[in-house]
C-alpha positions in Angstrom: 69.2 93.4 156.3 68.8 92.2 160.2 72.2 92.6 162.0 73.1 91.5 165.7 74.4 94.0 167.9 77.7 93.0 170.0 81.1 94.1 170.6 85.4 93.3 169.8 87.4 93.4 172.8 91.2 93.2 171.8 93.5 93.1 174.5 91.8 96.2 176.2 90.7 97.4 173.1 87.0 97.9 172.9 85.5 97.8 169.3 81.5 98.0 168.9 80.4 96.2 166.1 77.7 94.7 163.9 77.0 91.4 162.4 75.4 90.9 159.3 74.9 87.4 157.4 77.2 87.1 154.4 74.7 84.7 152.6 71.3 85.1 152.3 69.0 81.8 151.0 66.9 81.9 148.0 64.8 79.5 148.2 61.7 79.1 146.8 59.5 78.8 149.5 55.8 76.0 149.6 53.1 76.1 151.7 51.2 73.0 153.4 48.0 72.8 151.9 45.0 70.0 152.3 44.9 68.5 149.0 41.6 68.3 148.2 40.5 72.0 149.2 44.1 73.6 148.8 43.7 75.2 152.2 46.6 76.7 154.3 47.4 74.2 157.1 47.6 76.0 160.4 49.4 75.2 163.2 47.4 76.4 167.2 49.9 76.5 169.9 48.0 74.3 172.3 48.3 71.7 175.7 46.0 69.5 177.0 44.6 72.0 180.1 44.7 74.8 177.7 42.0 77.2 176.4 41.8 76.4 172.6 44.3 79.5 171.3 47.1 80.4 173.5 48.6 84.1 172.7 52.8 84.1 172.7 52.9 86.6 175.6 51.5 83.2 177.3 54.3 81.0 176.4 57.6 80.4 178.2 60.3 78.9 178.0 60.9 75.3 180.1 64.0 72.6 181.0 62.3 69.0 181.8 64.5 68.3 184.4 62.4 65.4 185.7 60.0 63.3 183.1 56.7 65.8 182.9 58.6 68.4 185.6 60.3 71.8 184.3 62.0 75.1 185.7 61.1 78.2 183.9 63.1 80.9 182.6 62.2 84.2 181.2 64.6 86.1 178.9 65.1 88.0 181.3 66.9 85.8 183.7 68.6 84.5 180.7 70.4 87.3 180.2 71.0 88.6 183.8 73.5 85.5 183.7 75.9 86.4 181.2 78.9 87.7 181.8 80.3 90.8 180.2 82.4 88.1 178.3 79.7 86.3 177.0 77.8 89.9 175.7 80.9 90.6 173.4 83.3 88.8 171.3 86.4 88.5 173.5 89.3 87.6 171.4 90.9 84.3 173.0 94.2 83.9 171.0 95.5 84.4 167.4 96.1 81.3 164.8 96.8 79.9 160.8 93.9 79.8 159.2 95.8 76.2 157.7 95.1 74.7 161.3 91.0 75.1 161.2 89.6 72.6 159.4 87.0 73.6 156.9 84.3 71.2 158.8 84.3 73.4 162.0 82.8 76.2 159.7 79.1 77.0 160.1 77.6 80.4 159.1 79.6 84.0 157.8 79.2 87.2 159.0 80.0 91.2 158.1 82.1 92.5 160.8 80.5 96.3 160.7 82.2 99.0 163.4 79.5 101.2 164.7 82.2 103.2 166.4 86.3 102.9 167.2 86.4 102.5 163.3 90.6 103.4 164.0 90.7 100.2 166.0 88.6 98.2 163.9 90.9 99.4 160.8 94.2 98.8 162.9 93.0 95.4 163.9 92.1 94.2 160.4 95.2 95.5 158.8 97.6 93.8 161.5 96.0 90.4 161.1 96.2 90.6 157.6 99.6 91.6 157.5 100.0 89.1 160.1 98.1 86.4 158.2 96.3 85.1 161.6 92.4 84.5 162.1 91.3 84.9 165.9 89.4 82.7 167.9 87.0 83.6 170.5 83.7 82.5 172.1 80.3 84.5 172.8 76.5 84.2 173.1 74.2 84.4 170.3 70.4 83.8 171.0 71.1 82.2 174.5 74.1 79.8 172.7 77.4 79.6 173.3 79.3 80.0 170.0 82.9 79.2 169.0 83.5 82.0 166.7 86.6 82.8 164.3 87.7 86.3 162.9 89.4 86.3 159.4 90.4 89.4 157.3 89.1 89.0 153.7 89.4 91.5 150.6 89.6 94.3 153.1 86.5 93.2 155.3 86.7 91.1 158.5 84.5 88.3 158.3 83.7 86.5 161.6 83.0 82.9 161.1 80.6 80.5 163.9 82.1 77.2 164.5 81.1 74.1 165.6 82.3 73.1 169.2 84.8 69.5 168.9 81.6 67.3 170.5 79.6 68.6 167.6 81.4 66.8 165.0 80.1 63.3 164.6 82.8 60.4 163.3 82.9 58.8 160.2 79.5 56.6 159.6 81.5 54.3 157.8 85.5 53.5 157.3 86.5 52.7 154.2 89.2 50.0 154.5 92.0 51.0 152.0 92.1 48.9 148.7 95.7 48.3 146.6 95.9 50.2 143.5 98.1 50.9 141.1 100.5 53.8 140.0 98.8 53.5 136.6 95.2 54.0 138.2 96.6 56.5 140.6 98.8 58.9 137.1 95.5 58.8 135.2 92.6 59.8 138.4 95.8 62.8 137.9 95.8 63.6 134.5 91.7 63.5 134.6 92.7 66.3 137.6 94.7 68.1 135.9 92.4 68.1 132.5 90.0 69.4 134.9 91.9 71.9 136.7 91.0 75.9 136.2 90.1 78.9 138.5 87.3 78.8 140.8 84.8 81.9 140.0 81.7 81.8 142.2 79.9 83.5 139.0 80.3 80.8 137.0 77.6 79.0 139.3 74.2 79.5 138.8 70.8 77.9 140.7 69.8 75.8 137.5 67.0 73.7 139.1 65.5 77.1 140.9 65.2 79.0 137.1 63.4 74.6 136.7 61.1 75.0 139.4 59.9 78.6 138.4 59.3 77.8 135.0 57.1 74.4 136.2 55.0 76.8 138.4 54.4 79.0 135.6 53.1 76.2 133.5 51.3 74.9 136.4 49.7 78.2 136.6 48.8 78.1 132.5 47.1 74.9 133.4 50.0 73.4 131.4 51.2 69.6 132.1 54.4 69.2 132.9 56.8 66.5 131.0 59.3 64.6 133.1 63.1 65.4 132.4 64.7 62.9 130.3 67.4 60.5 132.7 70.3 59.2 131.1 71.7 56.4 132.8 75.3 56.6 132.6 76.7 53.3 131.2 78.3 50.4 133.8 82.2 50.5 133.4 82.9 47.7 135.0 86.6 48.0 134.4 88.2 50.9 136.4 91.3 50.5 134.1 88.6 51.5 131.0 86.9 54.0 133.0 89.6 56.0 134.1 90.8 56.2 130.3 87.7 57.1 129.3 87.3 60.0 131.6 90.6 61.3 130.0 89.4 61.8 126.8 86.3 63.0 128.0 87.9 65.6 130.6 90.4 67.2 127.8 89.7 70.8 127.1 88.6 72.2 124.0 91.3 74.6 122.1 89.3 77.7 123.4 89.1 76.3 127.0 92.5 75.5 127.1 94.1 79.0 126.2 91.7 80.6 128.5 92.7 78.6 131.0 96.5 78.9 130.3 95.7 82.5 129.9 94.1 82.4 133.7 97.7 80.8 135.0 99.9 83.7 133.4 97.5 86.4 135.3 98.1 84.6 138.8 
């Protein structure tokens, strides 16, 4: 597991630290191949004065500044410029958790102590006690992150957000349509019939365990059959569909004491 090396600095406390994703992605991965030899596609790292393969040591990095002129920066120079506050995780101020919304959130990491684990253990235990998340800013691979620090079953878990001109506006407003209290009581009794504990474990990647099977069969030489679609039938009335998805939402007797049985262990 790749981590990122940085540091904590609370108040004048100085924590060293590790990063490690919280989520890894399992997807199944394709090639590009030319269809009628099933050959890797490869991709040269070219330019039009260029001899035909150029090595990476080669290659820089360039900002067009004027159309077809750029100024050059090694890595180097990159990170002569940063600050000692953009090389660690300087903690800015202290907030609810209520007052992020969840659409700043980006990726989750580990927050591992390589040393100062006293520190690290006060710090997590006084924000949790404290029920705050901090908020700070840094520099991960030569970008400026907005970054948030949560405590979480007994781990601090440091969260990237995106910056306020990241977030784009609504494509489209919906202009709000009159309903009814009758519409609005049963779109709440369909909620409530559907209403039970969230357990990550419940969820499984369905179409992955499709995909591998189809390759398997590809590789037998087997055909594959498309999936049956049923097309759901057009309620016109919403009166009719809501009552509809009533009866279709109640719980089974076994569902239902499980899921009273969930409420009593809260």
């Amino acid at each position: 597991m790749r981590s990122y090396k940085t540091a904590v600095e609370f108040g004048v406390v100085y924590i060293p630290i590790e990063l490690y994703l919280c989520a890894k992605s399992n997807d199944i991965g394709f090639n590009l191949l030319y269809k009628k030899n099933n050959q890797r596609i490869k991709y040269k790292k070219t330019c039009k004065d260029c001899p035909k393969d150029i090595k990476n040591e080669d290659i820089v990095k360039g900002y067009e500044y004027q159309k077809g002129k750029y100024v050059t920066l090694t890595q180097k120079e990159i990170d002569d410029i940063k600050s000692k506050k953009e090389k660690t995780i300087s903690i800015d101020k202290f907030v609810n958790l209520s007052e992020i919304d969840p659409i700043y959130f980006d990726k989750a990491y580990y927050v591992i102590p390589t040393s100062a684990e006293k520190a690290f253990v006060v710090l997590k235990k006084a924000m949790k006690q404290e029920n705050k998340v901090a908020i700070a800013k840094t520099v991960f691979s030569n970008s400026e992150q907005l970054v948030a620090i949560r405590e979480q079953n007994g781990n601090l878990i440091l969260y990237t957000l995106h910056f306020f001109d990241e977030i784009q506006s609504v494509p489209k407003v919906i202009n709000d349509i009159s309903v009814t209290k009758q519409e609005i009581d049963l779109a709440k009794q369909i909620i409530e019939n559907m209403t039970e504990h969230f357990d990550a474990k419940e969820y499984k990647d369905e179409f992955k365990q499709k995909l591998i099977l189809a390759i398997n069969k590809k590789i037998k030489g087997e055909q594959l059959k498309p999936s049956k679609i049923i097309t759901p039938k057009n309620v016109i009335n919403l009166m009719d569909a809501l009552k509809q998805s009533v009866v279709a939402s109640k719980k089974s007797p076994q569902k239902k004491s499980t899921k009273l049985k969930n409420k009593k262990s809260l």
